[in-house]
N, C-alpha and C positions, 0 to 999 in steps of 0.2 A: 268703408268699415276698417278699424283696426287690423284683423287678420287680415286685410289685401291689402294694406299699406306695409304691412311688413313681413309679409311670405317672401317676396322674394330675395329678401336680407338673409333669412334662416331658413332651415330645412323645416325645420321644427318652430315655429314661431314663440312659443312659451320658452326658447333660450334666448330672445328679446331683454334687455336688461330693462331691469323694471324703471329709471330715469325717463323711459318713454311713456310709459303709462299715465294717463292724465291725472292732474291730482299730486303729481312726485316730485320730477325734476330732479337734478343733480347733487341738491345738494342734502334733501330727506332720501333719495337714492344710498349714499351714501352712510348715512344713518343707519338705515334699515341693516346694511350689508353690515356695517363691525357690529350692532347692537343685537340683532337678531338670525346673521348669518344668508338675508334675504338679497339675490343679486341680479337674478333670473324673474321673467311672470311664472316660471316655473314652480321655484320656490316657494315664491306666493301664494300660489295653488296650492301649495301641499305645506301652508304654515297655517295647523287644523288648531281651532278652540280649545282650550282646555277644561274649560266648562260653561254651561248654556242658563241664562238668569229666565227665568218663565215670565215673557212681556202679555203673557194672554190679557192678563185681568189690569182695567182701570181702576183706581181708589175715587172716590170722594174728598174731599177734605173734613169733613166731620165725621167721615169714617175711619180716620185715620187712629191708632192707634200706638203707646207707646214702648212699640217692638225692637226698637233698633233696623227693621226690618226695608230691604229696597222696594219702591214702589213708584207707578207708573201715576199719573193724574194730566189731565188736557184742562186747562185754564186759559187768564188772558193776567197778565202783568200791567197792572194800576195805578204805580208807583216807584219811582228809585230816590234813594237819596243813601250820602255816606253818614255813615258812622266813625266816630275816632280822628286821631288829627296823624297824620304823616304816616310813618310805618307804620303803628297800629291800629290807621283805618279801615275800615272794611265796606264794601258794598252791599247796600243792601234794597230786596227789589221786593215790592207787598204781589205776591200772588194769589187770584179770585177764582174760581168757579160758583159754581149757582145755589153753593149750600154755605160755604165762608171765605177767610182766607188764612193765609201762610203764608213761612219770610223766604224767601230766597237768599243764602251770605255767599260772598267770593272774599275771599282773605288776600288773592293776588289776582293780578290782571286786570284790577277793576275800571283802569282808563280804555282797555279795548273793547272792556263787554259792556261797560256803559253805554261806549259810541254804536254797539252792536245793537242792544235788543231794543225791541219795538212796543211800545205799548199797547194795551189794548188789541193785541194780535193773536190769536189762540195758538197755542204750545203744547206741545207734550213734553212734559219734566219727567226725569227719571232718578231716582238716590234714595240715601238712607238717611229716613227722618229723627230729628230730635224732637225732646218738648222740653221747653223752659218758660216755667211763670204762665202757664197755660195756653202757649203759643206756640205751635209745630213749625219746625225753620228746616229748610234743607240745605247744606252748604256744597258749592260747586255743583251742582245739578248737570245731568246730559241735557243738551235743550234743543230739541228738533221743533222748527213753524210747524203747522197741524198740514198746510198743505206740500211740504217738502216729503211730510210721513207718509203720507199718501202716494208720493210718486215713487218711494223709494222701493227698491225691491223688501218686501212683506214677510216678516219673519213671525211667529208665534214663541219660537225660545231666543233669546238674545243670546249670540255667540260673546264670550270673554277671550281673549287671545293673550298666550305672555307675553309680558311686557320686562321694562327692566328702568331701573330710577330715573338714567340717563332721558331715556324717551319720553319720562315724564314729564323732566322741566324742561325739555325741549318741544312741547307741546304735542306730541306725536302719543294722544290717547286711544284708547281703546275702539272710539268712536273714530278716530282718523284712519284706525287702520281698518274699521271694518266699509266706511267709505272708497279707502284705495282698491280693496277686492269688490265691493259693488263695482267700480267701473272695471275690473278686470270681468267681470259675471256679464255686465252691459256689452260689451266687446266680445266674448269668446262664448255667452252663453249657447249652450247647443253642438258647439265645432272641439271640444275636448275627445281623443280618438280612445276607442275602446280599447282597454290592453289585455285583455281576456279572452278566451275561446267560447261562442255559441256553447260548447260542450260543459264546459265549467260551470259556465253562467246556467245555463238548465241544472247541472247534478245539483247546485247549490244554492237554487234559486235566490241568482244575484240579482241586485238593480242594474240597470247602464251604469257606464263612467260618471257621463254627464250629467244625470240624475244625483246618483252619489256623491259629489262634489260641491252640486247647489246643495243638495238637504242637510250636509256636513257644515257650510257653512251659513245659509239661509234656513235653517229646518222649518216645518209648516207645523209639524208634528212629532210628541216623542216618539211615535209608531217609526217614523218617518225616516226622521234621526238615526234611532238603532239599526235601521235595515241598511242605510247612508255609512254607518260604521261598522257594522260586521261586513259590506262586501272591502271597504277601503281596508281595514287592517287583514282580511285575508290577503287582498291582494299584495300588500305590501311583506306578509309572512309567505307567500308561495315565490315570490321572485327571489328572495334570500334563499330560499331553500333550493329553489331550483338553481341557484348561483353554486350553490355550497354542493349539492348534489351532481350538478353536472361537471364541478371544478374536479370533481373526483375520477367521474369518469373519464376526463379527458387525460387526469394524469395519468391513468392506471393505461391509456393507452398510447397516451404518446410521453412521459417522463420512461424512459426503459432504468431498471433498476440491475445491479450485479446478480446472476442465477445462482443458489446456494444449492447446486446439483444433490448435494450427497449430506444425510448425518453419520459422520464417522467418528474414527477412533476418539477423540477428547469427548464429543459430548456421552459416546454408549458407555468408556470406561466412568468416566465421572456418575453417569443416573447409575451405573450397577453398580458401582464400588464404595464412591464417595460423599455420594448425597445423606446429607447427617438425616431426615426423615424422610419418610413416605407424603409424598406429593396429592394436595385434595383435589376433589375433581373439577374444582372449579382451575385451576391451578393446572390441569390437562390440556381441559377446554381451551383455555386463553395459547398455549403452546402448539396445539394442533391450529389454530389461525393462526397465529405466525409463523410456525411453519410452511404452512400453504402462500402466504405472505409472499417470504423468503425463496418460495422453487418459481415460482412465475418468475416472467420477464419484468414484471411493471414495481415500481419502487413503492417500499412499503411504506407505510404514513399510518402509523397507528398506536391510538390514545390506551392507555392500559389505566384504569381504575381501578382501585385496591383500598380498603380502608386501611388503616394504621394497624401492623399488623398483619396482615395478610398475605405476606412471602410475594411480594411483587420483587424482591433481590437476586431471590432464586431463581424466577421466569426470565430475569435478567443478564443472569449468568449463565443460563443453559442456551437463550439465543447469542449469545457473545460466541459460547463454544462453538456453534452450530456456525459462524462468520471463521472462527480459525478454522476448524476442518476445510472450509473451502478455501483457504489463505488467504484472507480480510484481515485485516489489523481495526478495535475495536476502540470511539471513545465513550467514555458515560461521562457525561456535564452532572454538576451538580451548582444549587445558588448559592452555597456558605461554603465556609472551610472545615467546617465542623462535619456538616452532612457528608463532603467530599471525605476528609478524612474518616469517616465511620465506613460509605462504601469503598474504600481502599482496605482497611483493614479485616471487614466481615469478608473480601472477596477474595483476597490474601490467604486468607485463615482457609478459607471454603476449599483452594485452588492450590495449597499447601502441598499436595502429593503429585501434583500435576504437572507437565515439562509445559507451564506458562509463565511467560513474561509480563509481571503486571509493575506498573511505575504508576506516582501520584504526583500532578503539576499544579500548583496551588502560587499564589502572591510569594508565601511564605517559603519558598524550596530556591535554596541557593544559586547564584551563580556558574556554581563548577559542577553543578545535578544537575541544574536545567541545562547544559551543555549535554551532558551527556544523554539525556531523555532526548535532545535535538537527533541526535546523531543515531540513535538506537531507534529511533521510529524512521529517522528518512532511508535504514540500510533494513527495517522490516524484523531486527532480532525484541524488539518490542511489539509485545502483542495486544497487549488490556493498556489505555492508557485513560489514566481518572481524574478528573480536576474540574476546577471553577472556570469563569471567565477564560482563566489563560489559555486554554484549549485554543481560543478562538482568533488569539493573536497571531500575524503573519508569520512568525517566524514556525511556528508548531509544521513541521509538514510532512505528511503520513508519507509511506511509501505505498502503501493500496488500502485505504480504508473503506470497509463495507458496510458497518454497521454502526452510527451514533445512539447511544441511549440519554434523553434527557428527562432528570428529576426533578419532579417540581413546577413543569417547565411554564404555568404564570407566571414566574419568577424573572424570566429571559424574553427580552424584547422578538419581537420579528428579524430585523436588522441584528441580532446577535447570532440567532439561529441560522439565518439564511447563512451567515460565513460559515460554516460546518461544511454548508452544499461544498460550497471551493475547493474543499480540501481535495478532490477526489475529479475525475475524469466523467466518469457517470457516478450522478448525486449517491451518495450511500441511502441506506434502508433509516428508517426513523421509528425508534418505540420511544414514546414520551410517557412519560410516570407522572402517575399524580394519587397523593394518599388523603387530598381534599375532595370527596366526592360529590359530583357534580352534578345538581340536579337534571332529569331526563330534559325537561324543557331549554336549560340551557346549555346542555350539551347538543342539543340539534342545533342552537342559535351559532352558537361559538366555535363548536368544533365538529358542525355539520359535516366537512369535509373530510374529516378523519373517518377512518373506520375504526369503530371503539369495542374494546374488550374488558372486560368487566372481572376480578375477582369476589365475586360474594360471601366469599365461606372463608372462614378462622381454620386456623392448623390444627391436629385434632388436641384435645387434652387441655387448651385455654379455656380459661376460667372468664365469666364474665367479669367486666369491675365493676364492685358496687360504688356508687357515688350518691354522695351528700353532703347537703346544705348546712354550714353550720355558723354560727356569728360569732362576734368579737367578743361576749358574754361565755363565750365555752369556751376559748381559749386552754384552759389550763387542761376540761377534758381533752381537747386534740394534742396537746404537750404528754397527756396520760398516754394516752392509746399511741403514739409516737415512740415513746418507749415500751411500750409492749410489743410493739412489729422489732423492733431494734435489737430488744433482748432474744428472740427467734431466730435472728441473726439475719435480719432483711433490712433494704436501705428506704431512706428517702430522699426525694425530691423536696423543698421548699420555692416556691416560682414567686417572685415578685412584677408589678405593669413594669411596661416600662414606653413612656408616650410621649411621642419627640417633641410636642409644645410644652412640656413641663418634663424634661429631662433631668434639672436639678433637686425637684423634688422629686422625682422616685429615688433618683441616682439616694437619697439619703431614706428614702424608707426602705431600700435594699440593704443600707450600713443599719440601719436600725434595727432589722429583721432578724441583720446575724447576728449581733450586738445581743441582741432580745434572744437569740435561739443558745449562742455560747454561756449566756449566764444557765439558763436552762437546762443546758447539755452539758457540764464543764467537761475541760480533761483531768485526768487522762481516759474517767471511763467511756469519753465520747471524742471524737473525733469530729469536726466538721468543715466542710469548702465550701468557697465562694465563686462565683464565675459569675463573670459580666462583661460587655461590650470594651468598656476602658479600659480593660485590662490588655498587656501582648500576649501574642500569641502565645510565645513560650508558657507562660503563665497561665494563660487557659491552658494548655494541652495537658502542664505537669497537675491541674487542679482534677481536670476530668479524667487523667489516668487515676489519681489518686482513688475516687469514686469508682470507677471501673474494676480497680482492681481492689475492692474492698477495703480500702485503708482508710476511709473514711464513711463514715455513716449516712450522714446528710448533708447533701448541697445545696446550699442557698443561693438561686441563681435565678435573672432575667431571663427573657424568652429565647436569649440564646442556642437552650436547649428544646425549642420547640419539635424542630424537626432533626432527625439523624442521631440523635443519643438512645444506643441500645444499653442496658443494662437491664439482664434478666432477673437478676436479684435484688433491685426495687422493685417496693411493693409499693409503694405509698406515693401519693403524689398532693399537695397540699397547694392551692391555688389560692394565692392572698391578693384581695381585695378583686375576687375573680368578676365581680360585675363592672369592672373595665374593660374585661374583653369579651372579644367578639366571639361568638359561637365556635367560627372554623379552629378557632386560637384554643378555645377551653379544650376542645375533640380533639387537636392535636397532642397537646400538653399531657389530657388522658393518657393518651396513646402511647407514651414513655413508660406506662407502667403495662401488666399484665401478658410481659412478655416472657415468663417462665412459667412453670408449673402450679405457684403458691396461687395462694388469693389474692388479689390487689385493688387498692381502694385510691379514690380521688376527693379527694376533700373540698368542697371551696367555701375561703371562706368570706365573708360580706358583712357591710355594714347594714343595720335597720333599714336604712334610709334607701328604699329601691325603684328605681324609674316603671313604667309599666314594661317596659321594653327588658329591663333588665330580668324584671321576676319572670317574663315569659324565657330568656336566655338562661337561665339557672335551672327552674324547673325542668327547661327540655334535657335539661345535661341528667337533673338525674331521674329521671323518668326513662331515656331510651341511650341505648349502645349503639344503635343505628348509625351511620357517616351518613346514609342517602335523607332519613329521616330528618334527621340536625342539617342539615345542607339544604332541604327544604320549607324548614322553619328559617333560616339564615334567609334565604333568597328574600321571603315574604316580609323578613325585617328589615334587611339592609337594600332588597335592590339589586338589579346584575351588573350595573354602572359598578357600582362599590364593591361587589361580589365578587367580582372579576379584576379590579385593582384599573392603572390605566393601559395597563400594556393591552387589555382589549374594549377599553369604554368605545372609540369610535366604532366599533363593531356593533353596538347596540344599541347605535343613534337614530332610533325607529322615530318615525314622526307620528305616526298615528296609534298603532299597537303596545300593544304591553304585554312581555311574555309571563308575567305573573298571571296576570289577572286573565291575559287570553290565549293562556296553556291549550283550551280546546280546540280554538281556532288555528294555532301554530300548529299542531298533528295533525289536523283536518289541510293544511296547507301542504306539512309535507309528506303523507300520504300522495294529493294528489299531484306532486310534484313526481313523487317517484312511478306513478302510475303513468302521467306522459310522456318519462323518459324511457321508461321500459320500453311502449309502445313506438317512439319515438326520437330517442337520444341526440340526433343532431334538428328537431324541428324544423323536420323538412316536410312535414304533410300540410294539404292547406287548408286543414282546418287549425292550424298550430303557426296562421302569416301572425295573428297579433301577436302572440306570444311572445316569436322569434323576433321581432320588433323591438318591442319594448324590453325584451333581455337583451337585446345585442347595443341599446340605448345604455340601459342600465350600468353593463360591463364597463362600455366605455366611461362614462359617466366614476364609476366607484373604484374598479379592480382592486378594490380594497378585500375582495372574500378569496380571491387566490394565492393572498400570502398569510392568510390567519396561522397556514401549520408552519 
């Protein structure tokens, strides 16, 4: 047998590289591996159908109708002869059963399949029929002998597997590949090891392994089937969880983190003295965990959630202060310079009464400053230090840094963040920000390992914004109502796309807009800026003080200003040609306005012409204020691959599950995830051998879930 010709090669015989398995060889071995990723019998195993054609029912041929529709028929083939001369020949083969017949066409291959098929030998044909001139033809047909169908393993739904162009006209079809897994089925059927616990398997009444594996691939039945995939994608959502969940507990016991003994003088004089509002409760909550965080020994690792809005700045300046009381020196990452420049100056402003050292290191900060920001962090008289990227460069080196804050931080690779660790002896404490709120399903997938704090609650006194849909036909109302907030003495926003395959065209519907908005607005009794990507720095900075500080009205700008542009006195936010962007993009853009006292309103505005995707993306914006709401319409439309950008796609290269669709299953996974760890945290009892197994396989196999934070 298979399995004893090559156990003793591997521990595990499914790490056998699939060149062995009959049917492959080296050089579709080969194939498989760049085209599909397949290198392992492993692999193979767990390279699951992506949908199942129902082979139950036989046709007739004079039952056949003109559906476009695939269908199965057992005949015998009567005839071949070509048609056409040279390239545009074709083969063609007269196929009979016992009510009429039908053509068979091959457009290519017709010297191999000629020399192949047999006449007069009963067939199962499988495809989708035509009718022309009153004659049903099927072209390129699946074509199994009747008695090869017989011997092969018996399937009632016909698995479809992806594919990709390449495999095509390399003859590696659908049919070949579900041949090469028959002979893996032939070979291993039965000896697949359970990777489950008795106890699981009862609470959740699973199938076996090796049940679920044939039925997934061979199914008998949809009963069958479904049972074959609800135990395969739990299992594939509890090992991730229990990756992510136990990656935690390990750090929290053995990563030790700086003890932040005491909250003293900087943070009690600042909450009593100089905190410009009173703090909501949600906004407590999230402070008392990171405080508790912060007095343990184990280094803290934790995601902070906030919508746009929500004083996640503050929670981030009072754990800063709580690292200088205990003499930490502090960085906050940010991904632009705009954002970076915005947390430099609101922390400035906040920390203005206070004996703090705060400095900001960005691309743009000279030669004879970044010298001395060198030299003031390595002798410790610098306290707050704020910036993009450069943070992370060698030269930057703290004298004792305790605490990183990073914003944004889908924005920032793995490999960017891990340098932070370096700076420091024992890792610093980590609160990451994020004001894109992240559905519950995929904050278990993604940032399982974190421990996540949540702000839910608006500051008191904000107004919601109202938002509406308005088209290129009202134009001149949005020009009216623009100068009615204006005259009130409040600003706007005007946002133009901006989409890096067609750059030159926005880049000019951006010069149109203001072109189009300055006839409109002229001076002197109107004022307006411009800001976009092309421009330097100096030039954005002197545009967005200008706005900032009132002197100008309206900004006409790219998404530049997405994230990090505070300005409380806009009110208005005008999104042009807003069914280009994505959901998270419109909720952020919002998010610029409604940050003082007034009313404030979001406009977007659209052409007639709207995708269904789009009208569902517009409607959600102005029907709901929600970030978790629109974050969960977003997932259902774009995807967590896209959701997530690529700095975590390989994170959610599930092969069987879907965390959209099988949200029930992933909580029901880690639920019981965290119940055997409670029970059991190093998987040492024996009813917990499979488990520890196949997780200790796995780790080795991925260790991709212990650097997601």
């Amino acid at each position: 047998m298979f399995y004893i010709r090559y156990h003793n090669m591997y521990t595990n015989p499914l790490h056998t590289k699939i060149s062995y398995l009959k049917g492959v060889g080296p050089a579709r071995a080969d194939l498989l591996r760049k085209e599909l990723g397949i290198s392992t019998l492993g692999d193979l195993t767990n390279f699951f159908p992506n949908r199942y054609i129902d082979r139950t029912q036989f046709y007739k041929i004079n039952d056949l109708q003109d559906t476009q529709a695939e269908v199965q028929i057992v005949g015998k083939i009567t005839g071949i002869h070509t048609v056409g001369q040279k390239r545009d020949s074709r083969l063609v083969a007269t196929f009979s059963d016992d009510t009429g017949s039908m053509e068979l066409v091959w457009f290519r291959g017709a010297k191999w399949i000629k020399e192949n098929l047999k006449l007069q030998t009963s067939y199962v044909i499988f495809g989708r029929v035509n009718l022309f001139k009153n004659t049903f033809s099927m072209p390129h047909p699946e074509m199994e002998l009747v008695t090869d169908y017989k011997k092969s393993l018996q399937t009632a739904l016909q698995p479809v597997y992806p594919s990709t162009e390449t495999l095509g006209k390399r003859g590696v079809s659908n049919r070949v590949i579900q041949k090469i897994i028959q002979q893996l089925f032939i070979d291993f059927k039965g000896k697949f090891k359970e990777t489950l616990s008795d106890e699981i398997m009862q609470k959740h009444n699973l199938i076996p392994k090796n049940e679920a594996l044939f039925q997934v691939h061979f199914p008998q039945s949809q009963e069958q089937l479904a049972k074959a995939q609800f135990r395969l994608k739990l299992e594939e959502l509890f090992y991730i969880q229990l990756q992510l969940l136990r990656n935690n507990l390990v750090r929290k016991r053995k990563i030790k983190g700086n003890i932040f003994e005491k909250v003293g003088d900087l943070f009690n004089d600042f909450y009593k003295n100089y905190l410009p509002f009173s703090l909501t409760n949600a906004q407590k909550k999230v402070l008392k965990e990171i405080r508790k965080d912060l007095g343990s020994s184990a280094q803290m690792n934790r995601l902070l959630q906030g919508d746009v809005g929500s004083g996640k700045t503050i929670v981030a300046v009072l754990t800063a202060l709580i690292a200088l009381d205990n003499e930490y020196q502090v960085a906050i990452m940010a991904p632009t310079e705009i954002l970076a420049n915005q947390h430099y100056n609101a922390i400035v402003e906040l920390l203005a009464k206070m004996p703090v050292n705060v400095s900001l290191l960005t691309g743009s900060v000279k030669t004879r400053v970044r010298k001395e920001i060198h030299k003031n962090l390595e002798n410790g008289e610098l306290h707050i230090l704020i910036g993009t990227h450069a943070l992370i460069e060698d030269k930057v080196k703290f004298k004792n840094l305790g605490l990183v804050v990073i914003d944004e931080q889908h924005r920032f690779g793995v490999a960017q963040r891990a340098k932070m660790w370096k700076k420091n002896i024992l890792p610093p404490h980590i609160l990451v920000m994020t004001a894109t709120p992240i559905p519950r399903t995929l904050a278990m997938s993604v940032y399982g390992d974190l421990d996540i704090s949540i702000i839910d609650e608006l500051p008191p006194g904000r107004k919601e914004i109202k938002t509406a849909l308005r088209f290129d036909t009202q134009r001149l109302s949005v020009f009216k109502f623009m100068k009615e907030e204006i005259a009130k003495g409040r600003q706007v926003y005007v946002v133009y796309p901006l989409i890096e395959e067609s750059e030159a065209f926005d880049y000019k519907d951006l010069m149109d807009g203001y072109e189009s908005i300055s006839r409109e607005f002229p001076r002197p009794n109107y004022q307006v800026s411009i800001l976009h990507g092309k421009m330097k720095s100096a030039d954005k900075d002197y545009e967005m003080q200008q706005f900032v500080n009132g002197k100008t009205q309206i900004l006409v700008a790219t998404t530049v200003i997405e994230v990090g542009v505070n300005v409380p006195n806009a009110s208005v936010m005008i999104i042009e040609s807003a069914e280009k962007f994505g959901l998270s993009q419109l909720h952020q853009l919002r998010g610029r306005v409604g940050r003082g006292i007034d009313q404030s309103f979001c406009i977007l505005m659209a052409s007639h012409k709207l995708t269904h995707e789009a009208k569902i993306r517009l409607s959600t914006m102005v029907e709901t204020t929600d970030g978790f709401k629109i974050a969960e319409v977003d997932l259902k439309l774009r995807g967590p691959g896209n959701l997530m950008g690529t700095q975590q796609s390989g994170v959610l290269n599930l092969k069987i599950a879907d965390i959209i669709k099988d949200s029930s299953i992933l909580k029901m996974a880690r639920y019981t995830a965290q119940d055997i760890l409670r029970e059991d945290p190093n998987l040492k009892l024996p009813k917990n051998t499979n488990i520890l197994h196949t997780y200790a396989e796995i780790d080795r196999k991925t260790g991709v879930w212990a650097n997601i934070s």
